[in-house]
C-alpha positions, 0 to 999 in steps of 0.5 A: 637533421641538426649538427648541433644542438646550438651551433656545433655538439661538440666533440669526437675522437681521432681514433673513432673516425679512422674508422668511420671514413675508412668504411665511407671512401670503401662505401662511396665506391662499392655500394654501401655494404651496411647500414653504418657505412651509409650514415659514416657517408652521411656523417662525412657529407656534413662534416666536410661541409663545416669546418667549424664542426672539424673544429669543435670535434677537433679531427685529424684533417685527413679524416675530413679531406684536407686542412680545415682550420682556416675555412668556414662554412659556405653560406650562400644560397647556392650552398644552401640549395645543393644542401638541400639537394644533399639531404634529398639524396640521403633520403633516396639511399635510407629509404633504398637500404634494404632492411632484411637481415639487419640487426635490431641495432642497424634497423635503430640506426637507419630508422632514425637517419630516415627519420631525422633527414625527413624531418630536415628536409621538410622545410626546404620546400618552401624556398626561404629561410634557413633549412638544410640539415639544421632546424627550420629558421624563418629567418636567416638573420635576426638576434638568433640567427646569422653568422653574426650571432655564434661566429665570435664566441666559436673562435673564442672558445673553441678555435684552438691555438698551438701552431703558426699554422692555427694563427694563420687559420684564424686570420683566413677564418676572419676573411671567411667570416667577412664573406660569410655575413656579405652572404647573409646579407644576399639571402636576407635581400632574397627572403626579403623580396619574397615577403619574409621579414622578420617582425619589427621587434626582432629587428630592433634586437637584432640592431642591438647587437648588431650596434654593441659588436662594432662599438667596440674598436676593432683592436678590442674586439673579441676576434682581435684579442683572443687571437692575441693571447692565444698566440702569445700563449703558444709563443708566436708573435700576438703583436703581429698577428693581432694587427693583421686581425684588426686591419681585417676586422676594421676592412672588412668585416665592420663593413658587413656589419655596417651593411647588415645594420643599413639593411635592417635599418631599412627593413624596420620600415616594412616590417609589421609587429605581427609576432607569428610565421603564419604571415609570412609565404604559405606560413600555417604550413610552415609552422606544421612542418617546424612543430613537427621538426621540434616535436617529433610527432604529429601532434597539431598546433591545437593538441600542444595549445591545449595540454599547455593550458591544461597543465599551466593550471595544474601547476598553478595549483601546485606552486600555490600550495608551495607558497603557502607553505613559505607563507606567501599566501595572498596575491596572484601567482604572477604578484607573489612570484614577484615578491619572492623575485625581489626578497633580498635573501635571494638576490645576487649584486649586479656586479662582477663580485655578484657575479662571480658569487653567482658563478660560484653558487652553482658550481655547488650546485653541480658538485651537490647533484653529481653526489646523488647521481649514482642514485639513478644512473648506472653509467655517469660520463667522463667528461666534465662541465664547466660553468661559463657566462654568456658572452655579453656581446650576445647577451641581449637576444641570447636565453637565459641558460644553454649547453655546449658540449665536450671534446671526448678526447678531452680537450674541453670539457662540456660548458653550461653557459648562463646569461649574467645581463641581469643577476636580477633574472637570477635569484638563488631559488631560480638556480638549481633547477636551471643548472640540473636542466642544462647541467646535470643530470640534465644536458650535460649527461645526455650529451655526453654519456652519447658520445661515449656510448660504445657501440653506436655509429658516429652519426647517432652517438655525436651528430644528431640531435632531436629537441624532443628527445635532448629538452625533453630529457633536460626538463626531465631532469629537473623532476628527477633531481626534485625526486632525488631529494634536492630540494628536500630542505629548499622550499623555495627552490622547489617554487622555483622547480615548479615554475620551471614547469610552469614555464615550459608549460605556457611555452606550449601555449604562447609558441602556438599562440603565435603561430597558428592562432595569430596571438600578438607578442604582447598576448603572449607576454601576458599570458606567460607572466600571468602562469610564471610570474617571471619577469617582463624582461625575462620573458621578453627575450624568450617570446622573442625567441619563439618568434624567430625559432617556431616550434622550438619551445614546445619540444621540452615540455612535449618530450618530458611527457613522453619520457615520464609516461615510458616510465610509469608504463615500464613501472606499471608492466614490470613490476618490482623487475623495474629498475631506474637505473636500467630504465635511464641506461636504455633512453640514454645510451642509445643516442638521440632519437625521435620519440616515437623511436624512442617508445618502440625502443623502451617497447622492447626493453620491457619485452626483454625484461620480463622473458 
């Protein structure tokens, strides 16, 4: 039961939440009458235990308990346990809430709150590592994960200034973040002690970032800087504040970043280059329950491992085929995708100007794409995108592309983010399928058209997130875009979409690999370079990935085959009754759900169509 899809999804109204606490303070004291003032508590619980999230979905305070802005969230292992604890109670109520005379609706509502805290709640057992509602990390702090990781870019992009009160809360937020990494610290030490550390690679990226953050003077840093031009844009004293900020960066929070570096320093030295969690406390069980998580299925680590290696070989098929047409005739896949890497016409300067072309480019792109969506939507979202680059002190461990999503009262609009280390990673054939992934139609869409969804429970429409679902409907995205005729006059685009494909393809394969058939790092490497071509740095970073993430990799391809096979079932039963953009509205508007959640709901769709 995640919060967010990276750190927080972004976003909600002031005057949809009157509502939603009003029901839950009636519900917390009279029983819960309905199945929405059950998940408007659930929704409350989370919210009041992450101020960051108060802030990405900018609420009232009153709506939440009392002032947020200045807070963060409690990461100690005692908060993480009574998280735990919490989650176990909102099972116990689903499972109580009684199901006779609810509405087709309510039964939707309480089947997928059971369903996304069982899933939640199914790695707390095991006593390590980051559970509660969020997915289930080995490891508390790697390049991926800590509060190291996301804590800057959210005060950056997304801790608003407009009042002396704000800039006060920034400067407690920097003392809460202090303590926020000295927890850390104490979890790592914890897990540590029980045999989970993380492999030795990850530590050496972990110390990468670590290292870059405090290069950089505290006067300088991101948290000093933005908060100095924040406030002088709201016309309060930057000066004052940013040296208030720097004394609190250089005391104490460089301190904790000092700390975090000597312990893993000291961690490299027992660390092994096993890749995979099935070292690590009962591990294969481990693994079931995160792929399980990711998936929502019960598909085994054998059934992906084996579809991955079936359809990497369909794939090759294909993109060997696209090659000839552009001429590439000899050679691997893997060397003739390396050729096409290095052809001139298609590289961007590694360079602010190259860049800032390559920022240009795919704004084009989004402009391009958004022309042919009334093609196959009916219902398109208000809310806009922007196109950002990953912040370069994150840079390093950070994937190649990710989305954040808006404010719906219009106060940010939703972001794709793309990481610029090396404009090399990104020829111009690589862009559109990327941008139409985490863009449009693909994240961005998705993410939106569910918090604007009319009718809905906050829980569903802006706070719950399943892999399967969201990536599987992002990778979706990229065939339909190519249906769609993008890239009708774009030969080598259309390479570039089919080793997308192949991509999440061998990511089934590797993730698995890993984890339950003892691969090494450097197996997974090859395996993923032999079926994309991509480069070696590239793909680096995202086994490395799989690494501290198990399981994640394999929700995008396993939920893009279910949507595509609800399609051709609703094409082959309906008929010419079939309409794309009916079909779209169902899986969208609904909200995030499990995937078997999801085929009973296209179920009764087709029921519904053909009465």
């Amino acid at each position: 039961m995640q919060i967010t899809r990276r750190d927080a999804l972004a976003g909600a109204s002031t005057l949809a939440f009157s509502t939603v606490f009003g029901a839950s303070a009636f519900a917390a004291t009279t029983g819960y009458k309905t199945i929405n003032a059950l998940t408007d508590k659930i929704a409350n619980d989370m919210l009041r235990d992450s101020p960051e999230t108060c802030t990405s979905f900018a609420l009232d305070p009153k709506l939440v308990g009392g002032p947020y802005v200045g807070k963060v969230s409690d990461l100690s292992m005692a908060a993480g346990k009574k998280r735990n604890q919490m989650v176990a109670g909102w099972i116990k109520e689903l499972k109580a809430f009684p199901t006779k005379g609810l509405s087709e609706n309510d039964k939707l509502t309480r089947e997928i709150a059971l369903s996304a805290a069982n899933y939640a709640h199914a790695a707390a057992k095991f006593g390590y590592g980051d559970a509660g509602y969020g997915s289930p990390n080995p490891y508390t702090v790697s390049q991926l994960t800590g509060a190291y990781v996301g804590f800057p870019d959210f005060m950056a992009s997304q801790h608003a200034i407009k009042t002396k009160e704000d800039a006060d809360g920034w400067i407690s937020r920097l003392n809460g973040f202090a303590t926020q990494l000295k927890d850390n610290i104490v979890t790592v030490k914890a897990d540590a002690a029980k045999g989970v550390i993380p492999p030795d690679f990850i530590i050496d990226t972990t110390l990468v970032q670590l290292k870059s953050f405090t290069d950089i003077e505290p006067k300088k840093s991101v948290l000093v800087t933005s908060l100095v031009e924040k406030a002088n844009a709201a016309k309060l004293d930057g000066m004052t504040y940013g040296m208030t900020a720097t004394e609190i960066v250089k005391e104490k929070i460089y301190p904790q970043y000092a700390a975090l570096i000597a312990l893993f320093t000291d961690l490299r030295k027992k660390a092994t280059h096993d890749a995979g969690v099935w070292r690590l406390p009962k591990g294969d069980d481990y693994y079931k329950v995160a792929l399980a998580y990711w998936t929502t299925t019960n598909k085994t680590p054998d059934e992906v491992h084996e579809t991955g290696k079936k359809l990497v070989t369909e794939l090759q098929k294909q993109m060997d085929a696209s090659f000839k047409e552009i001429g590439y005739t000899e050679g691997t896949i893997a060397e003739r995708m390396q050729k096409l890497y290095k052809d001139p016409q298609y590289l961007y300067p590694n360079d602010d100007a190259g860049r800032a072309k390559l920022l240009s480019d795919i704004n084009g792109m989004v402009k391009a794409i958004y022309d042919k969506l009334p093609l196959a939507f009916a219902t398109l979202p208000k809310a806009g995108l922007e196109v950002k680059r990953v912040p370069p002190y994150t840079e390093a461990g950070a994937p190649g592309g990710y989305y954040n999503s808006p404010a719906p009262d219009g106060s940010r609009p939703g972001a794709y983010y793309i990481n610029l280390r090396d404009t090399a990673a990104y020829p111009r054939w690589t862009l559109p399928t990327l941008t139409y992934h985490e863009g449009v139609p693909g994240h961005h869409l998705q993410i939106s058209l569910a918090q604007e969804a009319k009718g809905l429970p906050f829980l569903r429409s802006k706070m719950l997130w399943f892999g399967a679902y969201g990536e599987g409907w992002a990778l979706y995205s990229e065939t339909l875009a190519d249906e769609l005729g993008m890239y009708k006059n774009d030969p080598a685009g259309r390479i570039g979409y089919l080793q997308s494909m192949a991509f999440r393809a061998s990511r089934l394969v590797c993730d698995t690999g890993m984890h339950a058939k003892k691969w090494s790092k450097e197996q997974a490497i090859d395996y993923m370079h032999q079926a994309t071509g991509d480069t070696i740095e590239s793909i680096t970073t995202e086994i490395e990935r799989y690494c501290v993430w198990p399981g994640q990799a394999c929700c995008y391809m396993v939920g893009r085959i279910k949507i595509m096979e609800l399609r051709e079932k609703a094409k082959a039963q309906l008929g010419d009754k079939f309409d794309i953009k009916a079909f779209h509205d169902k899986v969208l508007l609904e909200g995030p759900m499990p995937l078997d959640v999801l085929e009973s709901v296209i179920d009764d769709w087709i029921k519904s169509v053909k009465a």
